[in-house]
N, C-alpha and C positions, 0 to 999 in steps of 0.2 A: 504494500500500500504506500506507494511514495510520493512524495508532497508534487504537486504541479505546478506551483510556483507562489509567488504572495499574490495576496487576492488586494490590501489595503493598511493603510495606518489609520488610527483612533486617536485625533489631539481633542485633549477635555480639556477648556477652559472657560471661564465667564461668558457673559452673553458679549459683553463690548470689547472682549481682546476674542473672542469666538467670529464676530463679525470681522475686524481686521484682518484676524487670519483668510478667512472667506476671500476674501478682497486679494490680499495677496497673494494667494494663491491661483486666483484666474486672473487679475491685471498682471500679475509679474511672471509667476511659471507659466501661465497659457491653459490652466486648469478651465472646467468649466461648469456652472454649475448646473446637478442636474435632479432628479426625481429622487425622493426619500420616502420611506414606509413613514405610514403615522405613528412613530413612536410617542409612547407621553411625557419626554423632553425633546428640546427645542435642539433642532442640529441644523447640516447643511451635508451632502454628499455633493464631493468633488469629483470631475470626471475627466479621464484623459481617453477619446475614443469612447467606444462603450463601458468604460472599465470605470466604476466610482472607486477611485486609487486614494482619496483621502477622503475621511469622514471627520467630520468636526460635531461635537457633543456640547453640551452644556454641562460644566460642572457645577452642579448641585452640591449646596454645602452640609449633605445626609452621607454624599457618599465623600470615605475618605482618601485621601492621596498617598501611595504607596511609598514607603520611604526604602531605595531600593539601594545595592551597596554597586551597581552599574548604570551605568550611563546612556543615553538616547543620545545618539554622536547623529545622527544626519538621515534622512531619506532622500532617493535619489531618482534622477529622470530621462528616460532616455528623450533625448531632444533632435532636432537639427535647424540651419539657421544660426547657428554659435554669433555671427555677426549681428543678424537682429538682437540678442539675448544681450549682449553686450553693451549695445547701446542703450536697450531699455536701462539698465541697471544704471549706468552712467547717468543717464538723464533721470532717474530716481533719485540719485544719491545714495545709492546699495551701493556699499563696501563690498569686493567680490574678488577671489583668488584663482589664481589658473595653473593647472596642473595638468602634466601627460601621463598616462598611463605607457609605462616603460615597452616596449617590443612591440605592441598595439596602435599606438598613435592617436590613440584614444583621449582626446581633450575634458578636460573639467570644469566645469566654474562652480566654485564653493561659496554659499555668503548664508544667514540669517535671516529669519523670516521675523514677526515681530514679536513672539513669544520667546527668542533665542535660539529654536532650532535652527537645527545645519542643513542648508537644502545642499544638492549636488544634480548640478545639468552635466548628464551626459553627451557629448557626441562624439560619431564614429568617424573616425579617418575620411 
């Protein structure tokens, strides 16, 4: 029974840093938003393609926050366009890092979204 790959990420936060992510995540990654079940908290499901790749949740302050002894380092995207992505960021004012993927040619760009996670754009050679 072997995994087929990741289906999504789960960011839980407030309603007003829950909307900013939102935002960022379709004005800046290119996400888009799309269709959610009627759950009985407030979300938002992100979509890349038909694929809701990010779900955003409402933290409720019933449920508590895991105090964990590892770290959420980044989620990442496979992209293309690296120039468009660039210049978005620039004309945002995102801070943004580039990096190759050694033997692959595989390019990066790493920055923060506005809760502190680590986004990573993918593109291929």
């Amino acid at each position: 029974m072997p995994v087929s790959g990741l289906d999504h990420i789960n960011l839980r936060a407030p309603r007003a840093l829950m909307d900013a992510l939102r935002d960022f995540y379709c004005d800046v990654v290119g996400l888009r938003l799309g269709s959610r079940p009627p759950f009985s908290s407030h979300g938002y499901w992100l979509y890349a393609g038909d694929q809701a790749v990010v779900h955003l949740s409402e933290a409720l302050s019933d449920v508590p926050i895991t105090k964990s002894p590892t770290v959420y380092d980044h989620a990442a995207f496979s992209c293309s366009d690296r120039a468009a992505f660039e210049a978005l960021l620039r004309d945002r004012g995102i801070e943004y890092r580039v990096a190759e993927v050694p033997l692959t040619n595989q390019v990066q760009l790493f920055f923060r979204d506005p809760a502190g996670h680590g986004v990573e754009l993918n593109f291929r050679a």
